[in-house]
N, C-alpha and C positions, 0 to 999 in steps of 0.2 A: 744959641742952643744950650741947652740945659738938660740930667739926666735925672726921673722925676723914676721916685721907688714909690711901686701900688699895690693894691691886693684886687685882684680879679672881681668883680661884683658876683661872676658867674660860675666859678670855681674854685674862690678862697684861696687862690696860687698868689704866692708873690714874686711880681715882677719888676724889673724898671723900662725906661722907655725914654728916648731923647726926645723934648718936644721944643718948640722954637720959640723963640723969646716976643714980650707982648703978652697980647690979651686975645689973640686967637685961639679960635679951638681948633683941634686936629685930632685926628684915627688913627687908630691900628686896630692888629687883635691880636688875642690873648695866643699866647706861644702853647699854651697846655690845654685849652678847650675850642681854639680858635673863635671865638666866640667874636663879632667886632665891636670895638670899644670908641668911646669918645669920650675928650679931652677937654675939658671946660676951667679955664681958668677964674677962682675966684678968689681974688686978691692974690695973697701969700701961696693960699692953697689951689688944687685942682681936684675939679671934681672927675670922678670917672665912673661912667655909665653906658650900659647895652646901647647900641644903637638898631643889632639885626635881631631877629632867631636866636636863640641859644643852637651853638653845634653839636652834635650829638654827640656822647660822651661814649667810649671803649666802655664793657660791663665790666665793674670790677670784679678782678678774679675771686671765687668762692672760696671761703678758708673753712675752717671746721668747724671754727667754734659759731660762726655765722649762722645762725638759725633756718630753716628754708622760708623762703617765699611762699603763704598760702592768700592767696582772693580774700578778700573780703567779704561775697558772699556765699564762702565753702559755710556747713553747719559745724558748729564745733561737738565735738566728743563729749558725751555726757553717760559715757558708760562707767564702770566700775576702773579707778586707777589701775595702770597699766602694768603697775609692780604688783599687783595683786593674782596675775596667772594664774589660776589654780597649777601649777607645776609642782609644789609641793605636794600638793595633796595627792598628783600620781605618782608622783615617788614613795610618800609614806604607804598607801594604797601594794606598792610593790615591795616594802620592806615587810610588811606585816605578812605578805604571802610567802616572803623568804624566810623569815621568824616563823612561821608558823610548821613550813615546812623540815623547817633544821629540831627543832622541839618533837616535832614528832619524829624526827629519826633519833632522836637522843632518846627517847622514850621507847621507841622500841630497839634500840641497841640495849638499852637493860632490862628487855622481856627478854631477848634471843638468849643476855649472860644469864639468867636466874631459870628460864626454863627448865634446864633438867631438876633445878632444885625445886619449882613449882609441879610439875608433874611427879614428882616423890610419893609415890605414895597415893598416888588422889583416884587409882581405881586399878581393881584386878581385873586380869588382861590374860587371856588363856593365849597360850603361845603351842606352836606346832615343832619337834625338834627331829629331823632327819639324820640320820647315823651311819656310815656306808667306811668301809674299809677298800682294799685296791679289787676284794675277790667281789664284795655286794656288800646288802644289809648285814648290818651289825645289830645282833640281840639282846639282851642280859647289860644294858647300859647304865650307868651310876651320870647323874645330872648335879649337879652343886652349881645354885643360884647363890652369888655371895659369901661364897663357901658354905651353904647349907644346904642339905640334903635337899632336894627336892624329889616328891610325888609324882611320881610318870605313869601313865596310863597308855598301855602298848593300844598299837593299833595295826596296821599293816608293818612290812617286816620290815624294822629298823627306824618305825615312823613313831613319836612318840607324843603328848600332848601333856601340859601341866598349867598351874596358871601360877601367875607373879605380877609383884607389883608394878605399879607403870614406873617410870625414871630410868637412871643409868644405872644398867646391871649387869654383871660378869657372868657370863656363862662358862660351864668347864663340864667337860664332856668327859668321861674317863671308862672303860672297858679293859677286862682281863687282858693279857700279853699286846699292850696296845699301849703309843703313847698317849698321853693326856692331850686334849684338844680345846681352846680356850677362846674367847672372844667377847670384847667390849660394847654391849648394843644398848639404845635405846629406847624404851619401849614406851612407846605414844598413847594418849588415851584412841579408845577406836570403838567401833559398834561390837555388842555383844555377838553377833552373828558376822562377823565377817569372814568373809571367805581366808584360809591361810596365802599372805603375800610375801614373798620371797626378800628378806630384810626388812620386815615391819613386822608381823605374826609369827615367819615361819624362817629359821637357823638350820641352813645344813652344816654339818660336819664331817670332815674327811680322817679317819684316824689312821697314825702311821704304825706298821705292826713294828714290834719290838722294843726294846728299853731305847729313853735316851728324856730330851729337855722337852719339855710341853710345847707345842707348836701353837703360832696365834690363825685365826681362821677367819681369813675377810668374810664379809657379809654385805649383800647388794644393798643399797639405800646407807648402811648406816658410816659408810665414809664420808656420805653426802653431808649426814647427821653431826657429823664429830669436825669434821671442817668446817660445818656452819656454827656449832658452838665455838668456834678456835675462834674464827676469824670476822665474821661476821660482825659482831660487836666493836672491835676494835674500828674497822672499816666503816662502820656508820655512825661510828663515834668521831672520826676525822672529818667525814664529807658533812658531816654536821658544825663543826666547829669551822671547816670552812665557809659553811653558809652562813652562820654567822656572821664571822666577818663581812661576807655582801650585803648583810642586811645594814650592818654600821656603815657600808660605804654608801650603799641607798640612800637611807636616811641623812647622809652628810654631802649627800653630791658629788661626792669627791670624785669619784675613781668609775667609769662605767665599766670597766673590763672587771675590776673587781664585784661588783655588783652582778655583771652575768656570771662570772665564774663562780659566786657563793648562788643564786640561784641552783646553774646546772650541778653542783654538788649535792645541794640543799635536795635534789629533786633524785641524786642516785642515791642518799641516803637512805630511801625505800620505807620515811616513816610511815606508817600504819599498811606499809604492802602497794595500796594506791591511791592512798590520800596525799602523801608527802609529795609525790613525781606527778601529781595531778597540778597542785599548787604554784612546785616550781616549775612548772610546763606553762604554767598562765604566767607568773613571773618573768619568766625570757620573753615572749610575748610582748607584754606590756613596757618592759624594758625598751623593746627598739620603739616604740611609740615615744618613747618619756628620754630621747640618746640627747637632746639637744639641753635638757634639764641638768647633765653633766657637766662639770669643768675636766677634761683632760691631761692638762697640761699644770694648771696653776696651783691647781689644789683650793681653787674660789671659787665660789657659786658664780655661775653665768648671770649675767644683769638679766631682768626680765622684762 
């Protein structure tokens, strides 16, 4: 006996094998594919070759890098490469609707600051002024628009009418044994014939009788007026710079919550009234169409 080292014809394994001395041949089979084998001595060497079937081999396990199995008579893919998604293009598609809508809140956050300065002046505006003390109508009234005399023309008792220019004007009310009565209002362009409306046209005033310090006199609408010039601006000046940002994160993939969140800013930024919130209302929209076009986590574009 002797032990003879081989390589499997039928599964490139190596093995060895005792076989018996001479010039006989003899069998086995293979220990890893079972496969059966025969031993054929030629001189020095031995040959080794199938004698049955090949045994059927276990599938090797599938690894990653392993490409799949496709038929050979599947059609192959002859569309536009696969990294070519149009995915960018609905993203860009959604930045420009977020840029477009933060721009128009930028633009009209500095119409809201320059308004009273652009209505200066740009049309006389007949105003209605009401005068009434604790007993009734108040008569015989001095008006100072700006600290300047203004023109009254009485009408029913205590009711007075003058005109002045449109923008931001101080009104001061002032009558014999009475304090002074003062208020900071508005005054909007509006139709020649409008009717008097109570803090747009038409100022009442309440006067206190006796000496003392000028008292100020709210007026309906123009708190409305004077908070909207305070604040308004500054407020759509941020939800605007927020939107901004979404639109850089769009356009970079980075970030999807960034990108809705500059949207829904971009859209209370109220550019052009309802142009801006129209935009970013399609922008959010399109955004959950386009969530998988985002990287989350890595801060890298998604393979496509």
């Amino acid at each position: 006996m002797r032990r003879h080292v081989f390589e499997c014809p039928v599964c490139q394994s190596e093995q060895s094998v005792l076989l018996p001395g001479g010039d006989a041949s003899s069998t086995s089979s293979c220990r890893e594919c079972h496969s059966e084998l025969e031993f054929l001595p030629d001189g020095d060497a031995v040959k080794v070759g199938s004698t049955g079937p090949t045994a059927s081999q276990p599938p090797e396990p599938a690894t990653a890098s392993a490409p799949p199995a496709v038929p050979d008579d599947y059609l192959r893919y002859r569309g536009p490469p696969m990294h070519e998604r149009p995915v960018a293009g609905g993203t860009r598609a959604i930045t420009l609707l977020i840029l477009a809508a933060s721009l128009t809140g930028l633009a009209t956050a500095w119409g809201v600051h320059i308004m009273p300065d652009e209505y200066d002046g740009l049309q006389q505006v007949e105003i209605t002024i009401e005068v009434v003390n604790a007993t009734g109508p108040l008569d015989n009234v001095t008006l100072l628009i700006d600290d300047a005399t203004a023109n009254l023309t009485a009408g029913e008792a205590g009711t007075y009418t003058t005109t002045v220019n449109s923008g931001m004007r101080t009104l001061e009310v002032q009558a014999g044994n009475h304090r002074i009565a003062w208020s900071e209002v508005f005054i909007a362009e509006q139709d020649a014939n409008m009717e008097p409306t109570a803090g747009v046209n038409l100022f009442r005033f309440t006067l206190l009788e006796g000496e003392g310090t000028a008292t100020e006199q709210e007026q309906p609408v123009q708190e409305l007026w004077r908070g909207m010039f305070a604040w308004c601006p500054f407020l759509m000046l941020v939800f605007s710079l927020i939107g901004l940002g979404g639109a850089w994160a769009a356009w970079q993939r980075s970030s999807f919550l960034a990108a809705q969140l500059g949207a829904l800013f971009s859209a209370l930024a109220l550019g052009f009234l309802l142009v801006g919130p129209l935009l970013g209302l399609i922008a959010l929209i399109l955004l959950q169409r386009q969530k998988h076009a985002f990287s989350f986590k890595t801060g890298k574009h998604p393979p496509p």
